[in-house]
mmCIF file of the N, C-alpha and C atoms, coordinates in Angstrom:
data_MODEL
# 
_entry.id   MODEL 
# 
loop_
_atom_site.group_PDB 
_atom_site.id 
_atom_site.type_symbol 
_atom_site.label_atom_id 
_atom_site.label_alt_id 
_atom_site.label_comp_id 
_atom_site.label_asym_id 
_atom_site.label_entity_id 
_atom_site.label_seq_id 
_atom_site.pdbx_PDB_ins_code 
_atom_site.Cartn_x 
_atom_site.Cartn_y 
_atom_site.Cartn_z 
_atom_site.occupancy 
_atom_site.B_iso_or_equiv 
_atom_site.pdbx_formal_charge 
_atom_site.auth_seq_id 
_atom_site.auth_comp_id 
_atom_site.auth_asym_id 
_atom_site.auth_atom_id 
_atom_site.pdbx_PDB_model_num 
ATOM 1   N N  . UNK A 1 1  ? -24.390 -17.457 -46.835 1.00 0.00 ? 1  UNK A N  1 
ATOM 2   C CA . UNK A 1 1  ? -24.711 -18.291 -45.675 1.00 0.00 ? 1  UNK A CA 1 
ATOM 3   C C  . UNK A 1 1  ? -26.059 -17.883 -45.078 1.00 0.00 ? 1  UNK A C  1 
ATOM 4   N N  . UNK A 1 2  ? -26.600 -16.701 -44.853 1.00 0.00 ? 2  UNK A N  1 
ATOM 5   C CA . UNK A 1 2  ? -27.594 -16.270 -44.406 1.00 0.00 ? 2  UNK A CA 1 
ATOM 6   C C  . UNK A 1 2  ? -28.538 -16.715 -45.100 1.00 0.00 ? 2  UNK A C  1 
ATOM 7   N N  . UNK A 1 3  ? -28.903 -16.801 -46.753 1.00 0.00 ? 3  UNK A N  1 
ATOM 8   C CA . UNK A 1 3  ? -30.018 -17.421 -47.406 1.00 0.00 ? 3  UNK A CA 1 
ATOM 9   C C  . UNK A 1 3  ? -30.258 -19.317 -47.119 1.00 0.00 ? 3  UNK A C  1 
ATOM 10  N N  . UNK A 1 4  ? -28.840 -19.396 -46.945 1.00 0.00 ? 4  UNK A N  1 
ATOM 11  C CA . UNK A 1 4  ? -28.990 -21.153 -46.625 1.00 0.00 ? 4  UNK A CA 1 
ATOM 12  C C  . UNK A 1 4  ? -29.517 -21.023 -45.073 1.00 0.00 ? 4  UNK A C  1 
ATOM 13  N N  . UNK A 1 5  ? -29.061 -20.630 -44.576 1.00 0.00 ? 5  UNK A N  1 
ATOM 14  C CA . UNK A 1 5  ? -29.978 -20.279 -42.725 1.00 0.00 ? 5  UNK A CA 1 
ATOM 15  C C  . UNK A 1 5  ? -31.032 -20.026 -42.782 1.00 0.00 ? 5  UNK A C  1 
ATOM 16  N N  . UNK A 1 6  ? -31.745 -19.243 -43.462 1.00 0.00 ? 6  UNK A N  1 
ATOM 17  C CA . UNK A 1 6  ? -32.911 -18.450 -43.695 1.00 0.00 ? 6  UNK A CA 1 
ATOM 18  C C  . UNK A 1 6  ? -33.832 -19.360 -43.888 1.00 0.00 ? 6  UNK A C  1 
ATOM 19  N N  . UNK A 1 7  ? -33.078 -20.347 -45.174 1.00 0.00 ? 7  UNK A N  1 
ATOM 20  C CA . UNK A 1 7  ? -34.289 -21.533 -45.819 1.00 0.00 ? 7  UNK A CA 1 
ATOM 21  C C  . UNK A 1 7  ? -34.885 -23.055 -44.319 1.00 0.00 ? 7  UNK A C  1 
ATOM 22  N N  . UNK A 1 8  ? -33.222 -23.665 -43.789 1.00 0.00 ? 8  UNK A N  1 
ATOM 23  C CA . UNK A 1 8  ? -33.456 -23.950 -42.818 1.00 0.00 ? 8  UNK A CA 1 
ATOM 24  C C  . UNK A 1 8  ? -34.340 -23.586 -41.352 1.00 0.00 ? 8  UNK A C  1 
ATOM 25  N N  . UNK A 1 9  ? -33.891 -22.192 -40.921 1.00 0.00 ? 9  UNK A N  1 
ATOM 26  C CA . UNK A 1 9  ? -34.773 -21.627 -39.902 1.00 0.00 ? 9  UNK A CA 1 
ATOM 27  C C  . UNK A 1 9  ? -36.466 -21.958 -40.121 1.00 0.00 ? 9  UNK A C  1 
ATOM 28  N N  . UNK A 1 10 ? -36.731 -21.076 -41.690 1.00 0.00 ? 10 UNK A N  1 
ATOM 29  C CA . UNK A 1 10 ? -38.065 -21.640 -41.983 1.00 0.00 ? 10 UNK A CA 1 
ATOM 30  C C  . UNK A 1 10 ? -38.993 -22.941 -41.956 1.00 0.00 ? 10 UNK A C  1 
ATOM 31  N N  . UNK A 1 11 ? -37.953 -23.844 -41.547 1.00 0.00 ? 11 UNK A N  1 
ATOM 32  C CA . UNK A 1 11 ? -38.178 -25.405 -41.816 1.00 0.00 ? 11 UNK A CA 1 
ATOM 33  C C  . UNK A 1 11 ? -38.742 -25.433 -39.988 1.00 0.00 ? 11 UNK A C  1 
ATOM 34  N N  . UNK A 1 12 ? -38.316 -24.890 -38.791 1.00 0.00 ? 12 UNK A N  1 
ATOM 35  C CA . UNK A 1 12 ? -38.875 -25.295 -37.703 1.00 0.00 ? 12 UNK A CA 1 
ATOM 36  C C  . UNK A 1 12 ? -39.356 -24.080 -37.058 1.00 0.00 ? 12 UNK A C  1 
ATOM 37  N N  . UNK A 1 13 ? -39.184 -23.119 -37.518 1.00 0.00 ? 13 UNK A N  1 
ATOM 38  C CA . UNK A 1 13 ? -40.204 -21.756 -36.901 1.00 0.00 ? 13 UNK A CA 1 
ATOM 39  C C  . UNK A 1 13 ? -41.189 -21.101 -38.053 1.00 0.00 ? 13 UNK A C  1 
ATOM 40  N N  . UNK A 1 14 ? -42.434 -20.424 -37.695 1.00 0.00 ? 14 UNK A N  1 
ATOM 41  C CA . UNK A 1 14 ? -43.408 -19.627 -38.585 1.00 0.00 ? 14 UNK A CA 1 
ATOM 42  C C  . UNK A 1 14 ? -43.156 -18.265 -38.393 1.00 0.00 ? 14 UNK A C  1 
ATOM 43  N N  . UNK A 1 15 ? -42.105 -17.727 -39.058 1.00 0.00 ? 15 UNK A N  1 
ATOM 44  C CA . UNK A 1 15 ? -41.833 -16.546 -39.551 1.00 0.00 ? 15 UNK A CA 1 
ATOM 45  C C  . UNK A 1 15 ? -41.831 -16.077 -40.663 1.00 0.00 ? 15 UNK A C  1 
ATOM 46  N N  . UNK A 1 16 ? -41.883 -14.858 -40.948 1.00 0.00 ? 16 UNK A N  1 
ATOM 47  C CA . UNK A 1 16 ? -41.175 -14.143 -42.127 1.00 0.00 ? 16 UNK A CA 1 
ATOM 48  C C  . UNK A 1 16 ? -40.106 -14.316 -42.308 1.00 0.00 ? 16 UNK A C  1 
ATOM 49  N N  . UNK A 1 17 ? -39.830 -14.298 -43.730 1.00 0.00 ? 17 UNK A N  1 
ATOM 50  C CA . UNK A 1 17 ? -38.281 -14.835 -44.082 1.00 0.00 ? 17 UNK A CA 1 
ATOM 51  C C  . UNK A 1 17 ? -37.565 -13.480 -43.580 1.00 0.00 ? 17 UNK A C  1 
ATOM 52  N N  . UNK A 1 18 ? -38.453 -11.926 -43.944 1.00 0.00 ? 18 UNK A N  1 
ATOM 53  C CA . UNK A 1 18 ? -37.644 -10.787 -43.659 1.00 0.00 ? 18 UNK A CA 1 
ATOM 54  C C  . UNK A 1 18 ? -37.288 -10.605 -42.248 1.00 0.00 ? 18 UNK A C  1 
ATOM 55  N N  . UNK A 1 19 ? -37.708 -11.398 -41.153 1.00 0.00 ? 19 UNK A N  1 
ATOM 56  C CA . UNK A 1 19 ? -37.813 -11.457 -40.348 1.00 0.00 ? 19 UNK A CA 1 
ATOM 57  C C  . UNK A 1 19 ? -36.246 -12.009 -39.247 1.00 0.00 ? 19 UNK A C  1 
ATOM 58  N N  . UNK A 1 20 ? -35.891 -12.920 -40.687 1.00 0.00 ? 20 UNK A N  1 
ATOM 59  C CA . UNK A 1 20 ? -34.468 -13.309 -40.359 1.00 0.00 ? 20 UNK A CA 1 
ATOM 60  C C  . UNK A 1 20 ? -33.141 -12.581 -40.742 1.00 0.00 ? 20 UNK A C  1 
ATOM 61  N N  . UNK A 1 21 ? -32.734 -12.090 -39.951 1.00 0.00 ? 21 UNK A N  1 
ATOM 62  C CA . UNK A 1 21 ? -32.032 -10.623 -40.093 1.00 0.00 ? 21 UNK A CA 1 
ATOM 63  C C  . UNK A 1 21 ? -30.560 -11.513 -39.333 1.00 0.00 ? 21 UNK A C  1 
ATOM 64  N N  . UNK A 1 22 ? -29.188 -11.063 -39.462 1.00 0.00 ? 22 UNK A N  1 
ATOM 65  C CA . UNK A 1 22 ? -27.945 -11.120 -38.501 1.00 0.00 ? 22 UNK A CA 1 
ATOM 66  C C  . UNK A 1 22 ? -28.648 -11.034 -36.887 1.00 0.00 ? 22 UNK A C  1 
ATOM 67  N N  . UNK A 1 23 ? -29.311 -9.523  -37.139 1.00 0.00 ? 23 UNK A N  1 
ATOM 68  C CA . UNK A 1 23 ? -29.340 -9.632  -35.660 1.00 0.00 ? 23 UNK A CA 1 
ATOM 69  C C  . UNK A 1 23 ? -31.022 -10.185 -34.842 1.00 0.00 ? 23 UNK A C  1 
ATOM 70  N N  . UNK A 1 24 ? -31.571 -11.168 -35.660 1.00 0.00 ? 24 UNK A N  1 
ATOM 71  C CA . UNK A 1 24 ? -32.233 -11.546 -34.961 1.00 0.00 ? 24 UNK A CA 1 
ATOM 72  C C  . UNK A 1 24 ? -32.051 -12.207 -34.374 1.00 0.00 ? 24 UNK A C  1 
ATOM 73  N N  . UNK A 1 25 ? -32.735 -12.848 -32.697 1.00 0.00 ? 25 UNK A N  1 
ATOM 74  C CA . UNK A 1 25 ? -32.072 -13.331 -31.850 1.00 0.00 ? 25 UNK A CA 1 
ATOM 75  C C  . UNK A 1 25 ? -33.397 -15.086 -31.898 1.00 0.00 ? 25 UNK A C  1 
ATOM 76  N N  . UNK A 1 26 ? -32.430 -15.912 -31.657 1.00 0.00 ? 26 UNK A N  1 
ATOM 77  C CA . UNK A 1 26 ? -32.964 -17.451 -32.289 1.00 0.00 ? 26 UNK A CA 1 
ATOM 78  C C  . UNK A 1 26 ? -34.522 -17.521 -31.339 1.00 0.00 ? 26 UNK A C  1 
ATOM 79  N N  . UNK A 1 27 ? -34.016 -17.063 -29.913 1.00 0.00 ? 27 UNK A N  1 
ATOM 80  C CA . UNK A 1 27 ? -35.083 -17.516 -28.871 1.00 0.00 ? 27 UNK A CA 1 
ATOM 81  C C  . UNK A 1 27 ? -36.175 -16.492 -29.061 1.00 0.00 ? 27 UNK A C  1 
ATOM 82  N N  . UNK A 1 28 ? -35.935 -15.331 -28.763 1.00 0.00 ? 28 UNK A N  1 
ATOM 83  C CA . UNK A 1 28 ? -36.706 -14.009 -28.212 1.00 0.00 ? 28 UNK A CA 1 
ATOM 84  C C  . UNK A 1 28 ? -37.306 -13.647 -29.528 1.00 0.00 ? 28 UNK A C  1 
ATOM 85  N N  . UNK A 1 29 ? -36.371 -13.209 -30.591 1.00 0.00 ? 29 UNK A N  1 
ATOM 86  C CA . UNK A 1 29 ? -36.901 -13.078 -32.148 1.00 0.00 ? 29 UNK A CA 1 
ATOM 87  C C  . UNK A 1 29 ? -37.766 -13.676 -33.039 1.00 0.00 ? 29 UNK A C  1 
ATOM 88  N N  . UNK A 1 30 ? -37.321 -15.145 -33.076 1.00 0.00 ? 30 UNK A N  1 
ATOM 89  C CA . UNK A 1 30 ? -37.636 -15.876 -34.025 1.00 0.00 ? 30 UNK A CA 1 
ATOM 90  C C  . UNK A 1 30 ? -38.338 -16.999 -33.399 1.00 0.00 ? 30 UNK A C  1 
ATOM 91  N N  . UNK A 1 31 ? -38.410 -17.032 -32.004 1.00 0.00 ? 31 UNK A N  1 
ATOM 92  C CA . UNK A 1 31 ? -39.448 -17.890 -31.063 1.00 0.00 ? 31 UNK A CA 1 
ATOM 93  C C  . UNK A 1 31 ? -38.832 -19.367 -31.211 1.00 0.00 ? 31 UNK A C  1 
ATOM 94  N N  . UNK A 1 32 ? -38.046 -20.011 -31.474 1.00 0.00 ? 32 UNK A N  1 
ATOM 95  C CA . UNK A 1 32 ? -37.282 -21.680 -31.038 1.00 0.00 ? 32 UNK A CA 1 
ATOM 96  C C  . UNK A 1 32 ? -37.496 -21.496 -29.859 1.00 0.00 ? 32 UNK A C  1 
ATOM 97  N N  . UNK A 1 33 ? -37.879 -22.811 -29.895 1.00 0.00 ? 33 UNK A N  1 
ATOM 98  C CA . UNK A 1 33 ? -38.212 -23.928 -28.251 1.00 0.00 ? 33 UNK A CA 1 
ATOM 99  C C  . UNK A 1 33 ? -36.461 -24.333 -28.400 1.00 0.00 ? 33 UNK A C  1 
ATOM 100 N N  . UNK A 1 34 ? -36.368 -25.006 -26.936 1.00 0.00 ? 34 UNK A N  1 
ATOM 101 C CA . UNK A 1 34 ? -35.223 -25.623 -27.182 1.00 0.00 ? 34 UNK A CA 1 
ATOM 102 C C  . UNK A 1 34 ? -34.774 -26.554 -27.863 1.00 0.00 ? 34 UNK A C  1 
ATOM 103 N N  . UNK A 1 35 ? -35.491 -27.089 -28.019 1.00 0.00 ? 35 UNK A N  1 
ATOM 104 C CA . UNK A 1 35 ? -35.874 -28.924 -28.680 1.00 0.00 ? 35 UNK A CA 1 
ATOM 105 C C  . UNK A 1 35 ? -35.533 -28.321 -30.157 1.00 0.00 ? 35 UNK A C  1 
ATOM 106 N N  . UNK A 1 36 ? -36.362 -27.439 -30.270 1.00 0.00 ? 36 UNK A N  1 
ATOM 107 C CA . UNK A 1 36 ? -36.373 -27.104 -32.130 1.00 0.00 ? 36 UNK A CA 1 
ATOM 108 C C  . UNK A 1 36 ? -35.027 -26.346 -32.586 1.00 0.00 ? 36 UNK A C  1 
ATOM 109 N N  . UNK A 1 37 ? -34.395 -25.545 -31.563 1.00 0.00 ? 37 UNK A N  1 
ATOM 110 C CA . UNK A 1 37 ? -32.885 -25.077 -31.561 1.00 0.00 ? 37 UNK A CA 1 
ATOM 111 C C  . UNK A 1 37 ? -32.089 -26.176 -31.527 1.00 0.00 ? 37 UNK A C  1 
ATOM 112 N N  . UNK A 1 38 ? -32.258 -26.977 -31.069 1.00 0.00 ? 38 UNK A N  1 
ATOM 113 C CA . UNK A 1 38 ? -30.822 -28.390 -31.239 1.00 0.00 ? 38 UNK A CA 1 
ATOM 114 C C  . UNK A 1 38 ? -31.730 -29.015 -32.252 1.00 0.00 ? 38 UNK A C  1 
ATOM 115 N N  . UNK A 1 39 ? -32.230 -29.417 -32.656 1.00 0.00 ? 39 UNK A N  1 
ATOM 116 C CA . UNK A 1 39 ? -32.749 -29.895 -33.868 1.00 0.00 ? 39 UNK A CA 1 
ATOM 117 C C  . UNK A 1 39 ? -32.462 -29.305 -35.158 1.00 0.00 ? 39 UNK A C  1 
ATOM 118 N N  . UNK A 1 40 ? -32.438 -27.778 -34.933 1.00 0.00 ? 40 UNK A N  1 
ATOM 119 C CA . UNK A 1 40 ? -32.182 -27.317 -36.306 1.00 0.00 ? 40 UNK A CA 1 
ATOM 120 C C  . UNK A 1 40 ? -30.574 -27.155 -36.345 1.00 0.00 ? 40 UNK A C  1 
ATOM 121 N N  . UNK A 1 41 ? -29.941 -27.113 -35.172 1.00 0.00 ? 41 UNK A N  1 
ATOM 122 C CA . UNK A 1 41 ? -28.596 -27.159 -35.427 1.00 0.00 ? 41 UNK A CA 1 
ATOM 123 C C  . UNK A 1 41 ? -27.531 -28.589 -35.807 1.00 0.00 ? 41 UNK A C  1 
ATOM 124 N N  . UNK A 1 42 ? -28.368 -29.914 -35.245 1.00 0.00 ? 42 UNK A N  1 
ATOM 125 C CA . UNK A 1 42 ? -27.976 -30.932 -35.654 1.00 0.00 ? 42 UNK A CA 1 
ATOM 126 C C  . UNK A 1 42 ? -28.011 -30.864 -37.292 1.00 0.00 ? 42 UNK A C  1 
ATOM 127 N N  . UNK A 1 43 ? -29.331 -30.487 -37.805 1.00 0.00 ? 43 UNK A N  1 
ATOM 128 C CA . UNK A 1 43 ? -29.616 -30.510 -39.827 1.00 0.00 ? 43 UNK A CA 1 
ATOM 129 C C  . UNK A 1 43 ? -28.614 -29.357 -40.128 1.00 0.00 ? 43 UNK A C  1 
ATOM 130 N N  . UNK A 1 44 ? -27.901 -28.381 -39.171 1.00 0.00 ? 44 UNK A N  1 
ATOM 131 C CA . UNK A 1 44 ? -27.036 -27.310 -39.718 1.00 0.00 ? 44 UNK A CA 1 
ATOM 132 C C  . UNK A 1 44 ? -25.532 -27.984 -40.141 1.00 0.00 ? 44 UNK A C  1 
ATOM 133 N N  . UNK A 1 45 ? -25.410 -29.058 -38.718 1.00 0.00 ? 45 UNK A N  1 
ATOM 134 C CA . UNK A 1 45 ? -24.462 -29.696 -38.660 1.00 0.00 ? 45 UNK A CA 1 
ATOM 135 C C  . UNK A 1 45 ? -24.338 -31.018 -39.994 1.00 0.00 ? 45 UNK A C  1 
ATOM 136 N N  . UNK A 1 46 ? -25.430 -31.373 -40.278 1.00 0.00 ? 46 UNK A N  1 
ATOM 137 C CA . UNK A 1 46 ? -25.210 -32.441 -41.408 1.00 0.00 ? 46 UNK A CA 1 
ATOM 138 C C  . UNK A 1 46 ? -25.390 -31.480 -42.835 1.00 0.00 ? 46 UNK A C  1 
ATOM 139 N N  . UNK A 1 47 ? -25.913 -30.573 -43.310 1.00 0.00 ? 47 UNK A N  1 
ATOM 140 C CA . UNK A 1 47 ? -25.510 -29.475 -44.416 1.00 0.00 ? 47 UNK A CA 1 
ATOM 141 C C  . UNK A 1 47 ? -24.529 -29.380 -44.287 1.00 0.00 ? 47 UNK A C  1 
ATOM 142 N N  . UNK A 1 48 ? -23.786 -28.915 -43.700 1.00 0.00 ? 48 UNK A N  1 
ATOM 143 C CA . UNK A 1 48 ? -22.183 -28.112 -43.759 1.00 0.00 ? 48 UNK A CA 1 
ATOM 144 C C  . UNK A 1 48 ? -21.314 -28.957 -43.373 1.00 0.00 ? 48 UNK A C  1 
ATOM 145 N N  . UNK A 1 49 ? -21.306 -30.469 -43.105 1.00 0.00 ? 49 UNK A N  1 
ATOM 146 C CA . UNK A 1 49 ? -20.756 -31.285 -42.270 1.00 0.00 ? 49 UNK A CA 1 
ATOM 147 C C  . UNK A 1 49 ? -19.571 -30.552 -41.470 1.00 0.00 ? 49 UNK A C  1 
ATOM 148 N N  . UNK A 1 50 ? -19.936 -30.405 -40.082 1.00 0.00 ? 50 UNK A N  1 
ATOM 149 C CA . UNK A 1 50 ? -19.061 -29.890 -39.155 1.00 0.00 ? 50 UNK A CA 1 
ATOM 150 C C  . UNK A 1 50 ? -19.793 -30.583 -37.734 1.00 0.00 ? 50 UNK A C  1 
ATOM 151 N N  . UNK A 1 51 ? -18.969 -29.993 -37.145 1.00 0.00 ? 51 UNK A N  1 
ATOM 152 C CA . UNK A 1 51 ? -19.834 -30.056 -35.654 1.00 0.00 ? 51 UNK A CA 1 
ATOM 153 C C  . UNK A 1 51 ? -19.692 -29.292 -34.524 1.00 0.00 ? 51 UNK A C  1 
ATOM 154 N N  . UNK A 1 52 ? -20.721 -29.029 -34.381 1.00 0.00 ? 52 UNK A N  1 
ATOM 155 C CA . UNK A 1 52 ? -20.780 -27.919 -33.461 1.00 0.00 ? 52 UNK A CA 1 
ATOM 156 C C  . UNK A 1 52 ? -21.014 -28.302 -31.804 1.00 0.00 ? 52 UNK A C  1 
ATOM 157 N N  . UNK A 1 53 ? -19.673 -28.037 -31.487 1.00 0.00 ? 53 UNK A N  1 
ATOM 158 C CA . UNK A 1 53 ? -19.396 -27.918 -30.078 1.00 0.00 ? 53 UNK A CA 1 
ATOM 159 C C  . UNK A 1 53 ? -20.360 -27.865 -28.550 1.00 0.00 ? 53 UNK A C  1 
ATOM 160 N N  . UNK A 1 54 ? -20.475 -28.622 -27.800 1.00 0.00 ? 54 UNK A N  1 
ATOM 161 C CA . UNK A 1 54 ? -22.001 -28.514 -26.983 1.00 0.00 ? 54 UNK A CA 1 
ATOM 162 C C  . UNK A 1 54 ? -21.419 -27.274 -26.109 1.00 0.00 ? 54 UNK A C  1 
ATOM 163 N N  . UNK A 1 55 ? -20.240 -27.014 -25.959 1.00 0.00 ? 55 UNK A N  1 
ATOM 164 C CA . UNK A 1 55 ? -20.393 -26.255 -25.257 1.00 0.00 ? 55 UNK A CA 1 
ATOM 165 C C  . UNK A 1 55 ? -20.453 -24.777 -26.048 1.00 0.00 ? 55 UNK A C  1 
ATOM 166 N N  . UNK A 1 56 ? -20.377 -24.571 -27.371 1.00 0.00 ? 56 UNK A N  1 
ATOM 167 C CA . UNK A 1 56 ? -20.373 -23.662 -27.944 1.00 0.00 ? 56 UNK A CA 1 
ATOM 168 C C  . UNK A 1 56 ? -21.629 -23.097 -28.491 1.00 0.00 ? 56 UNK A C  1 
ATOM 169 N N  . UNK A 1 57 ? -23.041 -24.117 -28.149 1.00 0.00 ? 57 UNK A N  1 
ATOM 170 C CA . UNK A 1 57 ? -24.532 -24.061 -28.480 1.00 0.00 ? 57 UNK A CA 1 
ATOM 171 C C  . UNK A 1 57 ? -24.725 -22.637 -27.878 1.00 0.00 ? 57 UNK A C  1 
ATOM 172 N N  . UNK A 1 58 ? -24.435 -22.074 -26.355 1.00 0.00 ? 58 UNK A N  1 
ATOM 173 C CA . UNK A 1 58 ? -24.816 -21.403 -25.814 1.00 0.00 ? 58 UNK A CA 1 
ATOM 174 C C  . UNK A 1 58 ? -24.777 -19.973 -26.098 1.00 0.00 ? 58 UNK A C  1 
ATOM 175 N N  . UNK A 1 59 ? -23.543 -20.221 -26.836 1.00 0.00 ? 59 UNK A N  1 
ATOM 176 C CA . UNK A 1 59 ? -22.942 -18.811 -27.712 1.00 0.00 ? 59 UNK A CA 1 
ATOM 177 C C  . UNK A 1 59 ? -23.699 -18.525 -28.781 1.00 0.00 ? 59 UNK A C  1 
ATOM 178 N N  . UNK A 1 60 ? -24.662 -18.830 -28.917 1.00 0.00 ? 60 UNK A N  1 
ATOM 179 C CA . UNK A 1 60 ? -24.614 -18.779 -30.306 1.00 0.00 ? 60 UNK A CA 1 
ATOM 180 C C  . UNK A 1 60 ? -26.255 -18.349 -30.176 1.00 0.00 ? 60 UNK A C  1 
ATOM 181 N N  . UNK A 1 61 ? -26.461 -17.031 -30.051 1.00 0.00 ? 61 UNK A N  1 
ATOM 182 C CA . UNK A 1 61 ? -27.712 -16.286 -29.420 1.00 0.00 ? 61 UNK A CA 1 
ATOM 183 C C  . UNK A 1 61 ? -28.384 -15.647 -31.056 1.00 0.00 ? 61 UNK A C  1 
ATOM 184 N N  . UNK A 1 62 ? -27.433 -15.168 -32.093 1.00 0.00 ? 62 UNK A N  1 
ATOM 185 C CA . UNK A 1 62 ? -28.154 -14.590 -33.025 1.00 0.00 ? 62 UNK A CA 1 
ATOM 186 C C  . UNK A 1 62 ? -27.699 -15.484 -34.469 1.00 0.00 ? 62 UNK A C  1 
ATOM 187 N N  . UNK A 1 63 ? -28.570 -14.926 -35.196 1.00 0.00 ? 63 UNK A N  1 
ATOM 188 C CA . UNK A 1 63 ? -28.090 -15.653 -36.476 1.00 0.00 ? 63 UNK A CA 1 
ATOM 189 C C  . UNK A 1 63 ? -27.035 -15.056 -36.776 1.00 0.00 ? 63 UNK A C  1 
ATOM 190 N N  . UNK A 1 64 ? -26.834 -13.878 -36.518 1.00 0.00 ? 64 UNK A N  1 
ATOM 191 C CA . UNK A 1 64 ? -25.577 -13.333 -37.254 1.00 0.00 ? 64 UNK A CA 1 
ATOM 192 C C  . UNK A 1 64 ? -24.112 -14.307 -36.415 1.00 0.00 ? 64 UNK A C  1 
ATOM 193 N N  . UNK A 1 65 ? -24.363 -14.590 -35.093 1.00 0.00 ? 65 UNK A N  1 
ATOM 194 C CA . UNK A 1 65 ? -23.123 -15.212 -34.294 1.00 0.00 ? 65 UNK A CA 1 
ATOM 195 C C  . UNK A 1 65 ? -23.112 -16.391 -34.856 1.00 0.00 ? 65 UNK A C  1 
ATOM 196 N N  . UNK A 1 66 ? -24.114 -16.890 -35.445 1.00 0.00 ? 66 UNK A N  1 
ATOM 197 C CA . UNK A 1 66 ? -24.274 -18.306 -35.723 1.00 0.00 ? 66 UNK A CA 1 
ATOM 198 C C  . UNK A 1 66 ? -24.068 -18.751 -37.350 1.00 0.00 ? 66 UNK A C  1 
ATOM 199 N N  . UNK A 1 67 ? -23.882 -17.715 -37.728 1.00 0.00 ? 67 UNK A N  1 
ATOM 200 C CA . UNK A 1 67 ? -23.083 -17.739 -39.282 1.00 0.00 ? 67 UNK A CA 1 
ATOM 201 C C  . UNK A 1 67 ? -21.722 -17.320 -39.308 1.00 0.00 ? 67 UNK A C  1 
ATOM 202 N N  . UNK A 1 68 ? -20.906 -16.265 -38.421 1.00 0.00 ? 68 UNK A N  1 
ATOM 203 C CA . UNK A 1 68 ? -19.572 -16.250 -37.796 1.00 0.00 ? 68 UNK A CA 1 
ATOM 204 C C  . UNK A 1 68 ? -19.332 -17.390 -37.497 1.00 0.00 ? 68 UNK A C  1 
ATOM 205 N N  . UNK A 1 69 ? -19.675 -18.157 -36.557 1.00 0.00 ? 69 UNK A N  1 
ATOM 206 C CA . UNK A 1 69 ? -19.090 -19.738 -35.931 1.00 0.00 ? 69 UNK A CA 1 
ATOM 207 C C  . UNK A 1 69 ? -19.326 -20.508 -36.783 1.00 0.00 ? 69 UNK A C  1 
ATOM 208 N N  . UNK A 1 70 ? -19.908 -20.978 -37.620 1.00 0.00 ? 70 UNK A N  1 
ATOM 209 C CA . UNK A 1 70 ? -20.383 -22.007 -38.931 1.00 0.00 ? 70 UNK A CA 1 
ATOM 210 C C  . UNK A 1 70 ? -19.371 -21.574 -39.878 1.00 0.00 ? 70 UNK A C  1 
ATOM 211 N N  . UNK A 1 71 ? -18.960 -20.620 -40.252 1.00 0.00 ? 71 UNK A N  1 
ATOM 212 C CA . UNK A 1 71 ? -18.143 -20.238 -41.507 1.00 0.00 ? 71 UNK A CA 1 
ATOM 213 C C  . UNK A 1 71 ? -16.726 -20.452 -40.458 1.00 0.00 ? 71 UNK A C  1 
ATOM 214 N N  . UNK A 1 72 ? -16.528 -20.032 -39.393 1.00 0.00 ? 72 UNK A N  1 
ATOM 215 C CA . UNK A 1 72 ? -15.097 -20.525 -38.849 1.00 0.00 ? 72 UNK A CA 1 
ATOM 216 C C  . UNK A 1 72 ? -14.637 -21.817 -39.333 1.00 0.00 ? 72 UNK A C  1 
ATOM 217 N N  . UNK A 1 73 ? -15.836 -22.833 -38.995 1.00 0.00 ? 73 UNK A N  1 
ATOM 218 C CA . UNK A 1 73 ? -15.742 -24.341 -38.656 1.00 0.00 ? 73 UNK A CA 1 
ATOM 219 C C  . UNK A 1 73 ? -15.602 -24.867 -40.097 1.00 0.00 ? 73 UNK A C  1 
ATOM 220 N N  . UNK A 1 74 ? -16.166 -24.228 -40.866 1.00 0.00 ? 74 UNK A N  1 
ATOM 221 C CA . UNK A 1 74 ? -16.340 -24.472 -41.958 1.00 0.00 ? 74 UNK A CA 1 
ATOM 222 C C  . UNK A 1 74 ? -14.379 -23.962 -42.799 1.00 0.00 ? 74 UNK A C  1 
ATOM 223 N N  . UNK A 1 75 ? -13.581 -23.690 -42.199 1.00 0.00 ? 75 UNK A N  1 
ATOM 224 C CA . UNK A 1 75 ? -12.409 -23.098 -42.685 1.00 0.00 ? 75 UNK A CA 1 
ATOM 225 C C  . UNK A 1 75 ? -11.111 -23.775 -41.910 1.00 0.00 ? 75 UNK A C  1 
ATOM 226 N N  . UNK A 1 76 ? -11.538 -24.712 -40.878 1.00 0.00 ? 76 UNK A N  1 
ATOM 227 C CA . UNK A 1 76 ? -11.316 -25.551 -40.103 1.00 0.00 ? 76 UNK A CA 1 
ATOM 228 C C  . UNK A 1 76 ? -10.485 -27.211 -40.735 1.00 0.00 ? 76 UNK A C  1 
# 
């Protein structure tokens, strides 16, 4: 799950791929605007077809929390 995140993330932020770690954090780490955080989670949501909860966006601070909650939904 982390290499499929990894490839996505790269698609709306200019990072290093090594850069995308569990515990990097989406805002502070890896620099997403807000706009580009619900954007990349809507294309997360049509890959994996699930859907992710508005109120559950907020939770979801690192990649590592955000591959825990995706693989839940995904078992769902």
């Amino acid at each position: 799950m982390l290499e499929e995140l990894k490839t996505t993330i790269l698609e709306y932020v200019d990072v290093e791929p090594e850069e995308i770690t569990p515990e990097a954090r989406f805002i502070e780490d890896l620099h997403f605007n807000s706009y580009d955080f619900m954007s990349f989670l809507g294309e997360l949501e049509e890959q994996l077809d699930v859907t992710i909860e508005e109120e559950d966006v907020l939770k979801l601070r690192t990649v590592g929390e955000a591959i825990a909650y995706l693989e839940s939904l995904q078992q769902k």
